[in-house]
N, C-alpha and C positions, 0 to 999 in steps of 0.2 A: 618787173611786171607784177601787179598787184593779183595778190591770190582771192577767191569770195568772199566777200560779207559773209561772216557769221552771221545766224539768226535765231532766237529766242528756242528754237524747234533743234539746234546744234546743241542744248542745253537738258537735252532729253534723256541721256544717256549715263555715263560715268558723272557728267556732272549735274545730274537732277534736285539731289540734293539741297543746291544752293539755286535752283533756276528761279524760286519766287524775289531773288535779288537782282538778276540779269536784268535791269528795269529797262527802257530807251536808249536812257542816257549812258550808263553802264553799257551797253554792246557800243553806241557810236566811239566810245572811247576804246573800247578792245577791235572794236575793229580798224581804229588808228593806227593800229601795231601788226605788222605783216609779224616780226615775230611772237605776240601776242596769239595772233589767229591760229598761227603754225604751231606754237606748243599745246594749244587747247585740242587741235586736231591730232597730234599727236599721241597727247593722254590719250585721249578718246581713242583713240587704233589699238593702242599700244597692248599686247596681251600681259603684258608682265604688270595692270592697273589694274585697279577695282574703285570699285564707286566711291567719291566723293565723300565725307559725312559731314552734319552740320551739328555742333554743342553750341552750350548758351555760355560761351567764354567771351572771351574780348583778345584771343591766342588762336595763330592758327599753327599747325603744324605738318610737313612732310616725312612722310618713314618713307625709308626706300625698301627697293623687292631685295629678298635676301633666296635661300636654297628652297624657304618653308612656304613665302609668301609673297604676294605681289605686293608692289608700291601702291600708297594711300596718300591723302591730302584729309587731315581737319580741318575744320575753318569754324570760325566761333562766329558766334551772328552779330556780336558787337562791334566785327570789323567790316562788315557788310552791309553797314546800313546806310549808307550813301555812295553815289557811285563812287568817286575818287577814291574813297577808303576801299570798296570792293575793287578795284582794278590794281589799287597798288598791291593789297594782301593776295590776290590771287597771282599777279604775274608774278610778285614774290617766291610763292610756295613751287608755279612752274618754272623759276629758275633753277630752283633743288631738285626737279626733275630732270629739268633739261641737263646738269650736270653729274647728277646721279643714279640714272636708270642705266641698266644693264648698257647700254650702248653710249652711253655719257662719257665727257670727258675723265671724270675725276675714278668711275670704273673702269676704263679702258687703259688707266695709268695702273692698275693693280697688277 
């Protein structure tokens, strides 16, 4: 069963940051992805996150939550300047979520 459309307005939050990227075309494609949808949503819940940040790299990068601090996402603006490059660097960086946050596979093996 397909879970909601993302919309431009789900991009208000932890990920505000990068939302002058979420273009049209950019959400129809995340929102092709139920598991796309589902890790965005989950960042976004997730208390162990903090907001998104955007540098002028062409690198993005994931830290995970450690005792000190919550898990982050950078995202450089050189990777987001068309959708396809924006969907692949992002679902990217929420795959190192998905297997890295406190309740992640690759944590839960510790």
């Amino acid at each position: 069963m397909a879970t909601p459309a993302l919309t431009i307005s789900d991009f208000n939050g932890k990920f505000q940051a990068i939302q002058s990227y979420i273009t049209p075309d950019t959400l129809g494609l995340i929102n092709g992805s139920e598991t796309m949808k589902g890790l965005i949503r989950a960042y976004e819940a997730d208390p162990n996150t903090r907001n998104v940040s955007l540098d002028n790299s062409s690198s993005a990068v994931f830290y995970p939550a450690d005792q000190s601090k919550p898990a982050t996402m950078v995202f450089g603006d050189g990777l987001l300047k068309n959708s396809i490059d924006a969907v692949r660097t992002i679902s990217h960086e929420l795959g190192h979520y998905d297997v890295d946050n406190p309740n992640g596979i690759v944590r839960k093996a510790w």
